[in-house]
N, C-alpha and C positions, 0 to 999 in steps of 0.2 A: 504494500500500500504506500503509495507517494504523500508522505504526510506534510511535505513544503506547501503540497495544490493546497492539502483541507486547512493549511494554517489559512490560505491564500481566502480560501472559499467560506470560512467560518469566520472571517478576519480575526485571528486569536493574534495577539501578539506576548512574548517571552517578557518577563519583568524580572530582572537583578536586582537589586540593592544590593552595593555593598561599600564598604568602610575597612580599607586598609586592610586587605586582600589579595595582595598583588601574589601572592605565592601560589594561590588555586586559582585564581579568577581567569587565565588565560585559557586552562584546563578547561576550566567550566565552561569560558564562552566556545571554544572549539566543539565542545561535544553537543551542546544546544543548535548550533551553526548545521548540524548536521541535519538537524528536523524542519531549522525555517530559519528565514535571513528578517525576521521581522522580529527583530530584539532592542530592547529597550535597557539604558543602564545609567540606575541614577547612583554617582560618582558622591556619598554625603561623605562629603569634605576630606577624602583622604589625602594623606600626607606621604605615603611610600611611593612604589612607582605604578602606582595606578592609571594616571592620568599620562602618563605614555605607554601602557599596556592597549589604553582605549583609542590613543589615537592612531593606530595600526589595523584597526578594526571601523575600514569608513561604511560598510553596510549596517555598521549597528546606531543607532539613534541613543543620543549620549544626554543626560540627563545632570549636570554641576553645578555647586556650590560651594562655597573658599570653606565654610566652618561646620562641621560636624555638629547636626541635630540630633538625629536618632534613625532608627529601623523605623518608626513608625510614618515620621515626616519623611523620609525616604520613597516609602511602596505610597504616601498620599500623593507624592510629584510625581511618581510614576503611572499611578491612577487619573491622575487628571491628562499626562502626556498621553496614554492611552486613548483616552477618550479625545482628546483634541485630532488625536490623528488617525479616530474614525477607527478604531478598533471596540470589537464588541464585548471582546475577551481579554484577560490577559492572565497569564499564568505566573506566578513568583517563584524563584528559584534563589535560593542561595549562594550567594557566591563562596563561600567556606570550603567546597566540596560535598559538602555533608547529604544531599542530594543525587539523584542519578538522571541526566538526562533520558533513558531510555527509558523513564516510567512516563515519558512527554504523551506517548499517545493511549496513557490509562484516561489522563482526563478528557483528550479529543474523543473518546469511543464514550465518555460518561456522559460525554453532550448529547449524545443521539436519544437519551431517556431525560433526561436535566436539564433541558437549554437556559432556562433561568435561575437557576444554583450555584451557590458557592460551594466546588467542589475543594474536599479537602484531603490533601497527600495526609492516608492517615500511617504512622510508622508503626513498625513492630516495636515499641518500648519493653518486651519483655527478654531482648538478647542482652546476653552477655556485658558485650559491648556498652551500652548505653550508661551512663553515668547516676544512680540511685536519687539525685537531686533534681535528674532528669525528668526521671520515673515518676517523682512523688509528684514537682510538680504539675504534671501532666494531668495526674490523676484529681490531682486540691480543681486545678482550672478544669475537669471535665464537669467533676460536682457543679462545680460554681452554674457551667454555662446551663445544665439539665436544670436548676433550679429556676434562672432568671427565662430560661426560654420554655423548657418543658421538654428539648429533646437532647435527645443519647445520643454523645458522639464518643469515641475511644481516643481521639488526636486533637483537641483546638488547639494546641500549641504548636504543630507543624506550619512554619514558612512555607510548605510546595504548595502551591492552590491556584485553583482558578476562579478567576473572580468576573463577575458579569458588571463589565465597567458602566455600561450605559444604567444600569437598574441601579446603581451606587453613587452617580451622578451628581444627583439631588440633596444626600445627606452631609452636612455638613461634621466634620469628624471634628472631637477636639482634641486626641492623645497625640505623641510624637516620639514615645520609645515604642520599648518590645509589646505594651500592653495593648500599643492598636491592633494587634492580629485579636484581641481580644474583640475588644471594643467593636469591628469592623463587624462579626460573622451574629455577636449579640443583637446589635443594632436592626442589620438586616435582615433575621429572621422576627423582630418586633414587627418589622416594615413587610411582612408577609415571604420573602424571599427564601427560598429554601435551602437549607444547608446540607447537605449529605458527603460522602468520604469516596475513598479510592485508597486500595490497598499499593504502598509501596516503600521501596527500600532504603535504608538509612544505614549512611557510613558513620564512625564513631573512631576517629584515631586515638593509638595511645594518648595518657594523658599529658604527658611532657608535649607533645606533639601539635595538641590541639590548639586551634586558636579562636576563640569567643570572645566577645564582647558584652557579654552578657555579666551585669555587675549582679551576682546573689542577692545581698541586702537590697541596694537601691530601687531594683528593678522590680522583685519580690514584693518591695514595699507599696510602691507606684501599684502592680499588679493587685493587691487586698484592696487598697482605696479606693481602687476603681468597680472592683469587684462590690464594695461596699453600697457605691454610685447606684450601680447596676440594679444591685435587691432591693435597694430602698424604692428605686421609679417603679422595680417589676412586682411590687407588693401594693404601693401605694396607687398607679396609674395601670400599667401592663395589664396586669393580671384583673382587676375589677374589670378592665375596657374588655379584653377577652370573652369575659363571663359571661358579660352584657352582652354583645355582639352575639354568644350562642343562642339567645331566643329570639331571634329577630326572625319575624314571618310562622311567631306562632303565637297561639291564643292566648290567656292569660291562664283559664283554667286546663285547657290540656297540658298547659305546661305544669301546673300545681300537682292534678293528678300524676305526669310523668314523675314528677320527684318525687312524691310521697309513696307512690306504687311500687318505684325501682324494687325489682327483688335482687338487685346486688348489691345491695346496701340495708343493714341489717336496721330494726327497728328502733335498738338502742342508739344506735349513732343519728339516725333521724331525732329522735327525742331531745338526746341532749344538743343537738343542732339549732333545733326551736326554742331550745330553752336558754340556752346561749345566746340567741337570738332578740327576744324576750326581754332579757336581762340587758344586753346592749340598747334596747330601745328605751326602756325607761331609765340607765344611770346616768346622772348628772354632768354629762358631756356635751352638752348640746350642740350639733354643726358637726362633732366631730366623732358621730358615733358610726358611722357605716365605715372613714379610715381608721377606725381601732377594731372595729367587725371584722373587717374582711381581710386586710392581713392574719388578724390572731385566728380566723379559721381555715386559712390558707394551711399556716405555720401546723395548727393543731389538727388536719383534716379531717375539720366539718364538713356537712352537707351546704356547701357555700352557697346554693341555693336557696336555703330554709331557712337559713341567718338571716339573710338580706329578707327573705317576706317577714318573718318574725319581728324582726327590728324596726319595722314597720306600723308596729302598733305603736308609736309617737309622731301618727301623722299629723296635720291639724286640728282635726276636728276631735280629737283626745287628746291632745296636750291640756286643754285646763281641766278634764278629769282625772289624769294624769299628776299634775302639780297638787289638785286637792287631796287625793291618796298620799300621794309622797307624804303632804303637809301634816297631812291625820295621822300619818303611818309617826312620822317623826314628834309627834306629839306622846305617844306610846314609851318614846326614852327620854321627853322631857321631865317628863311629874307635871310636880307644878309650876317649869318654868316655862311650858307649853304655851302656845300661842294658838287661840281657838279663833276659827273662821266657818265661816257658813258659802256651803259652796252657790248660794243663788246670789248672795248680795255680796259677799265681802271680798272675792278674787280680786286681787288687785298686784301689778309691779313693786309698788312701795311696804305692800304687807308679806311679800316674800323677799325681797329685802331685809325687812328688819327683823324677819326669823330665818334669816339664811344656814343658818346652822341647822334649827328643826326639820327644813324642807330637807337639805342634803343626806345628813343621816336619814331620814324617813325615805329618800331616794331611793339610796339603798339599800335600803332593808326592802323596800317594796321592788324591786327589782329582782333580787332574789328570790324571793318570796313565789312573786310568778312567775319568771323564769321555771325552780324548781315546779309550780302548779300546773304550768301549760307543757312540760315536759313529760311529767306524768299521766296529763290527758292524754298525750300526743301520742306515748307509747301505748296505754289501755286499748287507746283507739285502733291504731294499727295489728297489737294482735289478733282484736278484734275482725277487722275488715283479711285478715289474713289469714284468719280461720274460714270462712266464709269463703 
């Protein structure tokens, strides 16, 4: 198979980064030169003899800058060069070595099913070879990305990939080291874009031998914070938008019935779902009870559906029956320093106010209360209808 024409005809083009690489990078550029003369090499800031290794090389489109950024600002100027010169694809490689050209036409063949995918060179991290710092972290960043996105990948840390320039276009990136490989595959599977793998091979020289850039601490450090970034939007925004987005184009009650019918989901996790629920609707949060909801039954998985309708019982038109229970309820642990109101005349801003202590503790205590109450129903009910 002539895989110069399909670079030609899929217009894929080859993405380098590198940074003071003059030892492999000639290697590397010869053995990629062998699949397709549409190569891209963005030069951040090296100081060896890179930039006379490259200019021996006039089919290849040279990408420089005097002062060393990062791996991440590097593959972003080679993203945008990409795209300016009408490329749809482009594939990242390594300049290190650490790579095999000849896995080039794993991701050309992964198009044929993928076209809009961020395919990702995934490595064998269980040889020998591979360094335990490698391994681990590979393994912290797979967790992280299955959390913030929802899917299983074995490799986000692999450089080899191909990336769908024009679908990436749009997003405005803001990291500049190693952690944009993260940052890039997170983002754009938020943005609907799919991520899936490709098995291939990685070199791993002795250790005296090897040469990284890769600072442990700094980078490691950079990599959590960002990670940190990550969970908080896919807890806080992500994940609720998701949720929402899956009943769109259906009813209100077949959707009630689907969740409460589910037979794979057992009746005690329903119950306490509602009742969770329940209790997020009336504790004294106001404004901020569906983002304390919905994370903590992300985290604790609840029936994230049955939280949000439950919590639901502090709509408008039971908030001031709502505040008079709490008030009553909270009058139970004053005595007599209770503060007694009548719920037709006396509701008023300025009289929960000046017992804001009785309401809050009566809050929750009444919060609880029915939480555990509507819980119990919830469950009676369902063994009920599930006998039946």
């Amino acid at each position: 198979m002539n895989y110069k024409e399909l670079f030609l005809q899929k217009k894929i083009c080859v993405l380098i980064p590198t940074y003071n690489n003059a030892q492999t990078l000639e290697r590397v550029l010869q053995e990629v030169l062998h699949y397709t003369h549409q190569v891209i090499v963005v030069n951040d800031g090296s100081t060896d003899g890179t930039s006379q290794i490259l200019a021996r090389y006039k089919q290849v489109k040279v990408v420089g800058y005097d002062k060393n950024v990062g791996k991440g600002f590097a593959l972003r100027k080679g993203l945008k060069a990409a795209f300016d010169e009408g490329y749809h694809y482009a594939i990242s490689i390594d300049s290190d070595g650490q790579h095999y050209a000849d896995d080039l036409p794993q991701f050309v063949n992964k198009l044929k099913t993928h076209p809009e995918a961020i395919i990702i060179g995934a490595r064998n991290m269980d040889q020998a070879s591979v360094p335990g710092k490698s391994s681990f972290g590979n393994k912290f960043s797979n967790f992280w990305f299955k959390f913030e996105t929802g899917i299983v990948m074995s490799d986000t840390q692999s450089g080899y990939r191909l990336y769908p320039v024009v679908l990436l276009n749009d997003i405005t990136f803001l990291t500049r080291k190693y952690e944009f490989e993260i940052e890039v595959i997170v983002r754009a599977a938020w943005k609907g874009i799919a991520v899936t793998e490709v098995p291939v091979k990685v070199f791993y020289p002795e250790k005296e031998k090897r040469i990284t850039h890769f600072r442990p601490f700094k980078d490691f450090s950079r990599i959590s914070v960002l990670n940190t970034v990550l969970v908080t939007i896919a807890l806080l925004y992500i994940k609720p938008r998701d949720f929402v987005r899956s009943f769109r184009g259906k009813s209100f009650w077949s959707t009630v019935k689907l969740i409460l019918f589910d037979p794979s989901e057992s009746a005690e996790r329903k119950a306490i779902s509602v009742a969770f629920g329940i209790f997020m609707g009336i504790v004294p949060i106001w404004g901020f009870q569906l983002l304390v909801a919905i994370p903590t039954a992300i985290a604790l998985r609840f029936n994230k559906a049955l939280v949000i309708l439950a919590a639901n019982i502090s709509i408008p038109p039971m908030i001031p029956l709502i505040l008079f229970l709490s008030h009553l309820t909270g009058a139970l642990w004053m005595g007599e320093d209770a503060v007694e109101i009548s719920f037709n005349h006396e509701l008023s801003l300025e009289l929960f106010r000046d017992s804001f202590f009785q309401y809050v503790i009566g809050a929750v205590t009444l919060a609880v209360a029915a939480g555990v109450l509507f819980g119990i129903v919830t469950y009676g009910l369902l063994k009920i209808f599930q006998k039946r």
